[in-house]
N, C-alpha and C positions, 0 to 999 in steps of 0.2 A: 275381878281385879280389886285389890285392895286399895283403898284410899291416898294409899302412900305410895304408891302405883302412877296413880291420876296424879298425883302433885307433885313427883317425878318427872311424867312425862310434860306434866305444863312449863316447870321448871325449862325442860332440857329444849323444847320448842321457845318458850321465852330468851333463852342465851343464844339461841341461833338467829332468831331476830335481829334481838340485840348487837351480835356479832355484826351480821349484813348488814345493818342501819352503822353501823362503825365504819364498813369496809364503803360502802357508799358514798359517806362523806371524805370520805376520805379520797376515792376517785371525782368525785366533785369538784375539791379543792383544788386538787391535780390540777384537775382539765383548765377549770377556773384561772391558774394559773400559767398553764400552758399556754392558754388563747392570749393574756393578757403581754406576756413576754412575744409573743407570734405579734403582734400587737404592737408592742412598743419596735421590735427591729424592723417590723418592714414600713413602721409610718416614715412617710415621707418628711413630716418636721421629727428631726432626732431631736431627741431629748438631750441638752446640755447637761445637763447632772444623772449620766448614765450611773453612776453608786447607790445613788440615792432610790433612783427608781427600782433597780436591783434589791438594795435593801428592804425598801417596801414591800415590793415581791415579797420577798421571803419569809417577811413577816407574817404576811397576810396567808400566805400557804403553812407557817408553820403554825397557826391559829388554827386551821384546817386539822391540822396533822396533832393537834393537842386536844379539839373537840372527837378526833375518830380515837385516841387514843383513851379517853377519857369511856366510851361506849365498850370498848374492847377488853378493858379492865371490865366494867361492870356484868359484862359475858362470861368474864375470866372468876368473877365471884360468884354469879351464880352456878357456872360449874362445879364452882369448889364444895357446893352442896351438895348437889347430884354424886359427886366421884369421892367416893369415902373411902378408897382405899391408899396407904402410903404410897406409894408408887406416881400414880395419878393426882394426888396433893402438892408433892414432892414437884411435880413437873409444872404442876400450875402455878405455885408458887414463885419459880424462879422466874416465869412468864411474866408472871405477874410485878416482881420487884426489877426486873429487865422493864418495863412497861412504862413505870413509875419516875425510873430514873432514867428514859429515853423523854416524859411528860418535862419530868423536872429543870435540865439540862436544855431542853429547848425553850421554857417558859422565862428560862434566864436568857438563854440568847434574843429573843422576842423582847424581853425587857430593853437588852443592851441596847438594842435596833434602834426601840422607840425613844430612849435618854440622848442617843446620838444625833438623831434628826436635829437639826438648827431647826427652833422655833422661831416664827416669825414672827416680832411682835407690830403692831401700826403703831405706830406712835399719834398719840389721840392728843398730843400735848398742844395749847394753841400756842399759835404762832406769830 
């Protein structure tokens, strides 16, 4: 087997990794989230500021969903090594800028989240 062979197939084993450790966190987050929402409905003290805690949710899962994405691309590139032909560039590329701009698009909305929150300040001022 040729060298380039071997560095092929470590490649193609490396993005499959990669992939899973993506796809993982990604169920991770999920669940993470899952439990935490299972969680907030059935506690017995409701939470007054049901938006809010909503909000956090989703920021916090779409953190999740912007680290698995972020793995996913990186799968997505070293593919693009391995697969030299138009066809299979072609496909990973649109994957790829689909990918980017699902990262991007949610890193704004996670901003929004966090600018929204009322911050609470003490007031340390004396009195």
């Amino acid at each position: 087997m040729e060298i380039f062979e071997y560095i092929k197939s470590g490649l193609s084993v490396l993005s499959e990794i990669v992939n899973y450790i993506g796809v993982l966190i990604l169920m991770y987050g999920f669940a993470k989230g899952l439990i935490q929402l299972i969680k907030n409905e059935t506690s017995k003290k409701k939470n007054d500021d049901f938006f809010n805690s909503i909000q956090n949710l989703r920021s916090k899962i779409g953190l999740y969903i912007l680290l698995a994405l972020d793995f996913l691309i990186a799968a997505d590139i070293i593919d693009s090594v391995i697969h030299r032909n138009l066809d299979e560039l072609t496909k990973l590329g649109i994957v790829i800028v689909i990918r980017i701009a699902i990262g991007y698009f949610l890193g704004k909305e996670i901003a929004e989240i966090h600018e929204a929150k009322p911050h609470h300040k003490k007031d340390n001022s004396p009195q």
